[in-house]
N, C-alpha and C positions, 0 to 999 in steps of 0.2 A: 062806300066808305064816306063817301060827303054826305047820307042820311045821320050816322051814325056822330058823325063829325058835328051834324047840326043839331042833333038831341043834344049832345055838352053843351053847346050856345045857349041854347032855350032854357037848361038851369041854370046857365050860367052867365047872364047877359055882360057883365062888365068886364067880360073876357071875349067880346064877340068879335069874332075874324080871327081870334089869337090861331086857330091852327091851321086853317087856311095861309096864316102868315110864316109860322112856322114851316108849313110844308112849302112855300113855293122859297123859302132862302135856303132851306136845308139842300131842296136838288138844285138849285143854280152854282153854289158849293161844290154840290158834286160833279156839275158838269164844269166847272172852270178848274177844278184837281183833274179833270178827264176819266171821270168814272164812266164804267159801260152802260150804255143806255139802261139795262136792265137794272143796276145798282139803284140809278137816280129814279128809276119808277119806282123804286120799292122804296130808297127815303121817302119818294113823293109819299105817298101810302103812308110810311108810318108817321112821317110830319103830322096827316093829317088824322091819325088816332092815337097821336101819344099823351090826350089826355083823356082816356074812354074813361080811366076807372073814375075820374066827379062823377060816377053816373051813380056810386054808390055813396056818394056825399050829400045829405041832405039839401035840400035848395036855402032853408033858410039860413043856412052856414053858409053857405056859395055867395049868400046876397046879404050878408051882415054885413054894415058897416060896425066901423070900431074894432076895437080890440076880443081877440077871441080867446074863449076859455081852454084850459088843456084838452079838455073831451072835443071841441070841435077842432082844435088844431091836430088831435088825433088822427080824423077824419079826414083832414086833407093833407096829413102826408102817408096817409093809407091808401090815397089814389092811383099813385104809380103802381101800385103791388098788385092790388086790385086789378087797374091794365093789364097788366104783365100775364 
């Protein structure tokens, strides 16, 4: 999961640590609600892939600055689906 985790980084540098971050607030959440260990491993887990689908987002969309066109903002709110 942290391979997978880290291919998103590598297209996506200006986002780098974001799901590593994600995953460790998501289960400390879950462990201060008192979720069962098993719960909080699997947020762990998905914190740490719930952005796989950039993987179908071109990189030079991922690393444009400025403002983006309809066709590439397309593309990155096609990423969750794409995860999914």
């Amino acid at each position: 999961m942290i391979a997978l985790s880290r291919i998103v980084e590598t297209r996506d540098p200006y986002t780098a640590g974001h799901q590593l971050r994600v995953s460790q607030l998501a289960a400390a959440i879950g462990e201060e609600i008192d979720l069962p260990k098993e719960k909080v491993d699997g947020i762990r887990v998905i914190g740490l892939l719930h952005d796989i689908g950039k993987i179908i987002v071109p990189p030079e969309i991922l690393c444009k600055p400025g403002k983006l066109t309809a066709y590439e903002l397309y593309f990155i709110r096609e990423h969750s689906r794409a995860g999914f």
